[in-house]
C-alpha positions as CSV (number, residue, x, y, z in Angstrom):
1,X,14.8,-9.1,-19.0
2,X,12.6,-10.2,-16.1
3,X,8.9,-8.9,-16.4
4,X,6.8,-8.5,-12.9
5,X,3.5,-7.7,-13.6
6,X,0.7,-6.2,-11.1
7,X,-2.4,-7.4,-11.8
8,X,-5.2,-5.1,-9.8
9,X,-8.4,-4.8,-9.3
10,X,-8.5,-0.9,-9.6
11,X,-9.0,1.1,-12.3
12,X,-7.2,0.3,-16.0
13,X,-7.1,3.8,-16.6
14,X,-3.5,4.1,-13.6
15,X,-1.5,1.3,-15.9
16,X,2.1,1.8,-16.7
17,X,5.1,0.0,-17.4
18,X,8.6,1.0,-16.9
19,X,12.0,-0.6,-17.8
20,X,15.0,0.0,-15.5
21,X,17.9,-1.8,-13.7
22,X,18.0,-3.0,-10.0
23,X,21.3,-4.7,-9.0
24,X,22.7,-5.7,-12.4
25,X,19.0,-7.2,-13.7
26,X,16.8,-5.5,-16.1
27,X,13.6,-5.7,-15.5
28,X,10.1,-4.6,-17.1
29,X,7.7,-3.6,-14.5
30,X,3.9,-3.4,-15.4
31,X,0.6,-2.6,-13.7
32,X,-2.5,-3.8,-15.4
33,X,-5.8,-2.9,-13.8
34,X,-9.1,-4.6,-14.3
35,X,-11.4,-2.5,-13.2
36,X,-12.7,-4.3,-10.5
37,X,-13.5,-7.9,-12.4
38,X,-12.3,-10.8,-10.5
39,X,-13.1,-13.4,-12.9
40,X,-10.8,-10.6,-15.8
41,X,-8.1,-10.9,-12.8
42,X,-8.0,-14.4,-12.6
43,X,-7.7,-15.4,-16.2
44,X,-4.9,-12.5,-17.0
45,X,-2.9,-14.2,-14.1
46,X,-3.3,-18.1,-16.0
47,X,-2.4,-16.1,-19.4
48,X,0.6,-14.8,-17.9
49,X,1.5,-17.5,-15.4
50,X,5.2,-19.3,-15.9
51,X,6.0,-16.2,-18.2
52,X,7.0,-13.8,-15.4
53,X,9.6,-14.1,-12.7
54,X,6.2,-12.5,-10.3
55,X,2.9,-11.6,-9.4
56,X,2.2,-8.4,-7.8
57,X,-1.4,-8.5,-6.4
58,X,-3.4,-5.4,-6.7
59,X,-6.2,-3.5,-5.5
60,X,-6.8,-6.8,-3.1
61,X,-4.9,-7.4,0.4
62,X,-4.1,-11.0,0.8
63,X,-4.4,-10.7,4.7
64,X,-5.1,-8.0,7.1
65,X,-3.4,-8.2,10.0
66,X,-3.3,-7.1,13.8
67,X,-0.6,-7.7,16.3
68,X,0.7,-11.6,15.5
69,X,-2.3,-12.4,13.6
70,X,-3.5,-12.5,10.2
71,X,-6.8,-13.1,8.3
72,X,-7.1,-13.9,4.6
73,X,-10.0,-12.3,2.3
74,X,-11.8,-15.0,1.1
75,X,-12.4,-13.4,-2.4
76,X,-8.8,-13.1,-2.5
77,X,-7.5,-16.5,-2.8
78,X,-8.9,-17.3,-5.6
79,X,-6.8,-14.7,-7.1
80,X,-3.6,-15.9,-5.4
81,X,-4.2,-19.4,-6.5
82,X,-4.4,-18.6,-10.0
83,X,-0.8,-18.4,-10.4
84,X,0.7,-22.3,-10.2
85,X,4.6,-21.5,-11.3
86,X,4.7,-18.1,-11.3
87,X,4.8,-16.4,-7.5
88,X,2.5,-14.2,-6.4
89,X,3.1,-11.4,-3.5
90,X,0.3,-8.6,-2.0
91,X,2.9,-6.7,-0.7
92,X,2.2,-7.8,3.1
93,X,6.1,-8.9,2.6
94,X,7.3,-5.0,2.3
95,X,4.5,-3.5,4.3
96,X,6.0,-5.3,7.3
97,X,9.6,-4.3,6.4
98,X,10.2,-1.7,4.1
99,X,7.4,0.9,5.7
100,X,8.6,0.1,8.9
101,X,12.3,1.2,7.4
102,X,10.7,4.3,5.8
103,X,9.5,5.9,8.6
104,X,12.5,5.5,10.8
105,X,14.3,6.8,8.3
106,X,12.0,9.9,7.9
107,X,13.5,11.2,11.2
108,X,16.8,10.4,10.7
109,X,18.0,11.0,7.1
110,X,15.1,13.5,6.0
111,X,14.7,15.4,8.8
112,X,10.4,15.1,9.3
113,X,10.1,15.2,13.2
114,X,7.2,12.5,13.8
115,X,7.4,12.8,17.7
116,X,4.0,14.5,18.9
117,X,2.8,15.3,15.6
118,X,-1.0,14.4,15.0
119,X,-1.5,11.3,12.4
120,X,-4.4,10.0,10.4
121,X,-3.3,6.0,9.2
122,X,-6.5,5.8,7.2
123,X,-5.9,1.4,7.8
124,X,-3.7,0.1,10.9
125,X,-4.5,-3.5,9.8
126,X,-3.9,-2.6,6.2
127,X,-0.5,-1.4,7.1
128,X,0.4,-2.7,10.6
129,X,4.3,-2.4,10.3
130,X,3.8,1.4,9.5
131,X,1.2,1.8,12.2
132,X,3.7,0.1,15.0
133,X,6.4,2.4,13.7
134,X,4.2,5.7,13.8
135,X,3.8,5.1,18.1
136,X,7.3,3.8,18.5
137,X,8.5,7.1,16.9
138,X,5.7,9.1,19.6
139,X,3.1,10.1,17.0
140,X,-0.2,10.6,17.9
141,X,-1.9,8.5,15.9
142,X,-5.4,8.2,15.0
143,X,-6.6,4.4,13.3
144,X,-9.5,5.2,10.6
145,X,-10.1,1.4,9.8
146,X,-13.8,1.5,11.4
147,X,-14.2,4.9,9.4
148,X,-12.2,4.2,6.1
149,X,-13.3,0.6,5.2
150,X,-16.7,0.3,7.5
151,X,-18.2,3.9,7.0
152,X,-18.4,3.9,11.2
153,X,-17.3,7.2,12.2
154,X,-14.9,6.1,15.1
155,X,-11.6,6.8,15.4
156,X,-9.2,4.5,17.4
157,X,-6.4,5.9,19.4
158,X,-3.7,2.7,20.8
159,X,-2.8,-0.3,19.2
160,X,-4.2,-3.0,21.6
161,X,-7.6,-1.1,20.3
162,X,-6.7,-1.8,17.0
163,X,-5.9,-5.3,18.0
164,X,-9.3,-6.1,19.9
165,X,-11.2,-4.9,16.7
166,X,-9.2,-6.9,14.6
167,X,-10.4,-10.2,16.7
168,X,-13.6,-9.3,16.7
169,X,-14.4,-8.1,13.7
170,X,-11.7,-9.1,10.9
171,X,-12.7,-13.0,11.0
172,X,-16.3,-11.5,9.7
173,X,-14.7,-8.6,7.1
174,X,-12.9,-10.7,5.4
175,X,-16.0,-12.9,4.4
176,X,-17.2,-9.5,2.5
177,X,-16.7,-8.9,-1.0
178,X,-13.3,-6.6,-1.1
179,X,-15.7,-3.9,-2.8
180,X,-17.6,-3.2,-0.2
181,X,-14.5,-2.7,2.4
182,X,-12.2,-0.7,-0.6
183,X,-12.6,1.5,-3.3
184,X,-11.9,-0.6,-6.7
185,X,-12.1,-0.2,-10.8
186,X,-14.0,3.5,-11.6
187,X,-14.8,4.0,-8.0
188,X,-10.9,4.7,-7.3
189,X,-11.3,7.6,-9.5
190,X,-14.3,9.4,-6.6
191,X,-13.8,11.2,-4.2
192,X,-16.4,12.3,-0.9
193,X,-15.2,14.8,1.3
194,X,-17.7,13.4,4.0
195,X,-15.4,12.6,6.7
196,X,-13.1,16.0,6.2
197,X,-13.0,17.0,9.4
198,X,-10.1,13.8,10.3
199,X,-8.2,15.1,8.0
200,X,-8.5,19.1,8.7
201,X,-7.5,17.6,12.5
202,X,-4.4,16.2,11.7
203,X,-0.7,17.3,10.3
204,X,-0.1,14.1,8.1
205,X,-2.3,11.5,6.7
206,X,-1.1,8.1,5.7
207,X,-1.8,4.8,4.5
208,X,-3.1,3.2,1.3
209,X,-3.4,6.1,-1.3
210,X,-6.9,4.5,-2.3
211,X,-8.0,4.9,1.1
212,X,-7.1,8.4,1.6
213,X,-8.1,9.5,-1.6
214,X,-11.4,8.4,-1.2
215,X,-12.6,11.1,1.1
216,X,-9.9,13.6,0.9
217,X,-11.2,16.8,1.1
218,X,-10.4,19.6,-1.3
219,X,-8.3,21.8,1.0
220,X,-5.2,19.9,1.9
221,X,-3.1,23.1,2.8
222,X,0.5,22.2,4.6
223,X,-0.5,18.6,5.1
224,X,2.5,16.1,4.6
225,X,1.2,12.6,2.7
226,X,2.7,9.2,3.1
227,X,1.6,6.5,0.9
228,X,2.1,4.4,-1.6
229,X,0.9,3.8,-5.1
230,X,0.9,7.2,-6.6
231,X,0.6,8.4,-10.5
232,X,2.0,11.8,-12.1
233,X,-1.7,12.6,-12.2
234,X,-2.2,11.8,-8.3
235,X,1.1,14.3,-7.4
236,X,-0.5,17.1,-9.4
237,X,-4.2,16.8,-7.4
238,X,-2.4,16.6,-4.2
239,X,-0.8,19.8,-4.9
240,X,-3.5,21.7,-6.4
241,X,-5.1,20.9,-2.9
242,X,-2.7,22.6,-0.9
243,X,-0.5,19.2,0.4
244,X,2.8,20.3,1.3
245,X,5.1,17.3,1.1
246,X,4.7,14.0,-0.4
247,X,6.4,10.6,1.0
248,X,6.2,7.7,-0.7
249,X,7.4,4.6,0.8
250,X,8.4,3.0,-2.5
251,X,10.8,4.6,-5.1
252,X,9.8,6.4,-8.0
253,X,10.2,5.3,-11.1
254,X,9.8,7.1,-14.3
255,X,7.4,9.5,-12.6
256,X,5.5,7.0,-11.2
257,X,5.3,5.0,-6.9
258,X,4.6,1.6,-7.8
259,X,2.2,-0.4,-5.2
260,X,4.5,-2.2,-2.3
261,X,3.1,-5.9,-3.9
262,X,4.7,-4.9,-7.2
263,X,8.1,-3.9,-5.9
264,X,7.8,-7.0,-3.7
265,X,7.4,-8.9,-7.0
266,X,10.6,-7.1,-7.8
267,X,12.4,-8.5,-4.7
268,X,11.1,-11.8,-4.7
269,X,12.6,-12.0,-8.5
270,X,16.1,-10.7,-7.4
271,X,15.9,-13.6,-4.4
272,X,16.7,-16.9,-5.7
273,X,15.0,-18.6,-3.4
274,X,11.4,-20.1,-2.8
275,X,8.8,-16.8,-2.2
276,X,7.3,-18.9,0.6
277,X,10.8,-19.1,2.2
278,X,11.5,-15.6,2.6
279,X,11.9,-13.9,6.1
280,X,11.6,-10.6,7.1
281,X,15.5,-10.4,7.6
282,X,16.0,-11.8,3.9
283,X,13.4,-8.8,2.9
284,X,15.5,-6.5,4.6
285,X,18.4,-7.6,3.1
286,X,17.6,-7.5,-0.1
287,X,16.0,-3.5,0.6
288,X,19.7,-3.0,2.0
289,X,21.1,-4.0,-1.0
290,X,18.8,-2.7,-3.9
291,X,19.2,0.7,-1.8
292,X,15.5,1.6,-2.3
293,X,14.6,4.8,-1.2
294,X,11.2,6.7,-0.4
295,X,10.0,9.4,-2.8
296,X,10.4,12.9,-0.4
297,X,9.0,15.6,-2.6
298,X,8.0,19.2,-1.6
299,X,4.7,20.1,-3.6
300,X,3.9,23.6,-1.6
């Protein structure tokens, strides 16, 4: 059995584990929060390095990225570097692949017109393969980074807006402790409904569930949700608020939409071959073979 374990930084209180079989292997899939301690982080992945086949990397991005450019947190590599034989993966490797695959598939297997449709992606860098797909498929899409990481209630309309912001202002974010950019540990479990109004103004609202969740107001009613990263408990609040339809870009499993580093993890273990060597066409490969599809569930 191969074991790929998530280590995050958000709460403990969303850990699971689930056994099940992806081409042939069995594997045991875990998340293990630690409530937003980095130093707790860090010493579960030196524990557990060379006794898992990989890494997931929770709760933290790795990198942010905009157009052809990418800038690592600095609180982040420490975490990264933890792990010496084990690999380690943030899920930048499926964000840029498998979301991109998601939503083209939206239109063309599950019938979800995206076309004209008004969109809130609460993090373009966060999720910059999703966000190129959204205007290639002729959303209008609205960026929250300034308003969901930075508290700056301004919305950004094109991509080459996302990508100035990113060159001016990502080389300086990434400086910033993670928790003052992203909800982590207890604070994943809050919600403030004080920027409402972006999400009353558009159909469907995507991105990092954390993200979302973090101001979602309590009247969600006919809203479709794509995201990632989402527990029994999560689908059941979603509903009670009115969302109509839930996407989620990774498969479920037991109940339960692992975060895209964890199922990453999962790929990179199915691979045979160096982490660090893999391509976006080898990612794609192996999604084409492993057959992974999104979670499309009517709530309302």
């Amino acid at each position: 059995m191969q074991r790929v374990i998530s280590v995050s930084l958000g709460s403990s209180t969303r850990d699971h584990a689930v056994d099940t079989e992806i081409l042939g292997e069995t594997f045991r899939i875990e998340r293990r929060g630690t409530d937003g301690d980095v130093k707790k982080a860090i010493a579960m992945i030196k524990e557990l390095d060379g006794q898992v086949a990989a890494f997931g990397m929770g709760g933290i991005d790795l990198y942010i990225a905009a157009g052809n450019r990418r800038y690592a947190f600095r609180e982040a590599l420490p975490i990264a570097r933890a792990a010496r034989q084990s690999p380690i993966v943030d899920g930048s490797g499926l964000k840029n692949t498998l979301e991109r695959r998601v939503i083209e598939l939206l239109e063309k297997e599950y019938n979800i017109p995206l076309k004209g449709r008004k969109i809130l992606l609460v993090s373009g860098m966060d999720r910059f393969g999703m966000a190129e797909a959204l205007v290639k498929a002729g959303a209008d899409v609205t960026f929250g980074d300034l308003i969901f990481a930075l508290g700056v209630p301004i919305a950004l309309k094109t991509l080459s807006g996302l990508d100035r912001l990113a060159r001016i202002l990502a080389p300086i974010v990434v400086q910033l402790p993670f928790k003052w950019l992203y909800p982590t540990g207890e604070k994943q479990e809050k919600t403030n409904p004080k920027y409402a109004h972006y999400y009353h103004e558009n159909e469907i609202i995507a991105g990092d569930f954390h993200f979302i969740r973090r101001y979602m107001p309590e009247d969600l009613k006919g809203k479709t949700i794509i995201t990632n990263t989402v527990t029994s408990k999560d689908v059941e609040e979603l509903r009670r608020r009115g969302v109509a339809l839930l996407v989620t870009t990774t498969p479920e499993l037991n109940g339960r939409s692992f975060g895209t580093n964890v199922m990453e993890g999962v790929l990179i273990a199915l691979a045979k071959k160096p982490w660090k060597d893999m391509t976006p066409a080898d990612y794609l490969n192996l999604l084409e073979k492993v057959n992974f599809r999104p979670r499309v569930e009517k709530l309302n």
